[in-house]
N, C-alpha and C positions, 0 to 999 in steps of 0.2 A: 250714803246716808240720806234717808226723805226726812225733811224738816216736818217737824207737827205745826198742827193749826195754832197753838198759841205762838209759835217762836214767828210763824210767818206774819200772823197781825200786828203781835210786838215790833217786827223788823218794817211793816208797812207803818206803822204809827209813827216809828222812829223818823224816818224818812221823809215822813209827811209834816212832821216838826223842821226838819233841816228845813227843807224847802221854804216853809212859810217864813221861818229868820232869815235866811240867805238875802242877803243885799245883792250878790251877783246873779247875774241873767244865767252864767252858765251852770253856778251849785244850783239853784235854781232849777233848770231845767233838770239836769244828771239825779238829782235827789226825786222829782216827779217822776223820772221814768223807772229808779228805784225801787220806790213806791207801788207804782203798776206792775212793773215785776215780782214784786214781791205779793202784791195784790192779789195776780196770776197763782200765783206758787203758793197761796193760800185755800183759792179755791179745789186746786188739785188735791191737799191735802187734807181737806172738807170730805171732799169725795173718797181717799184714801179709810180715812177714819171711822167711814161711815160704813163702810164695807165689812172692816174688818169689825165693829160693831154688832152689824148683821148677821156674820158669822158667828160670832161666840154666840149671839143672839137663839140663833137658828140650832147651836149646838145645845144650847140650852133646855130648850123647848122639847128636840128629843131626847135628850139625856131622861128628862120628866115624862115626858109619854112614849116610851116605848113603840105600843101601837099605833104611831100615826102610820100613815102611806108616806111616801118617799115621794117630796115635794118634785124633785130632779123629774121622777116616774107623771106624777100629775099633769107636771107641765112640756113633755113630750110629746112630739109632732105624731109617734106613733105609741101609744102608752098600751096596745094591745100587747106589742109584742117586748119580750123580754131586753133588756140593755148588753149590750155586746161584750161587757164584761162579768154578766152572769149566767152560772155555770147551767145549762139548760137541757144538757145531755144531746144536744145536736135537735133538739125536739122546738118547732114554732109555733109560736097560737096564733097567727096570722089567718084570718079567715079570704 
């Protein structure tokens, strides 16, 4: 299971409370590195959510425009030539 971005902030917030009450040096420290962890594990799930945002994004946009070109195709090192999983009859446009 990947934690969402709000459970990781909640859990970094939480931790960052302990820490500032704690009278000990050691909850103290154990609750700040909590904290960074959970800090960490926030950002990744930033980046997780974002992505998958993208996506629906992205499916959205052609679901509406049919005719655009096929971003994948655009942004290819060789966009002359067809993608290796379509069907091309054995035939290249490689000049």
């Amino acid at each position: 299971m990947q934690p969402s971005l709000t459970l990781c902030r909640t859990q970094e917030a939480r931790q960052r409370a302990i820490a500032t009450a704690a009278s000990l040096d050691n909850v103290r420290a154990i609750a700040d590195a909590a904290a960074q962890a959970w800090a960490k594990e926030a950002l990744d799930a930033e980046r997780r959510e974002n992505r998958k945002f993208r996506a629906v994004e992205t499916d959205q946009v052609r679901a509406l425009n049919p005719g655009l070109p096929d971003l994948d195709r655009l942004l290819s090192e060789n966009p002359d030539r067809f993608p290796a999983d379509e069907d091309d009859g054995g035939v290249s446009l490689g000049f």
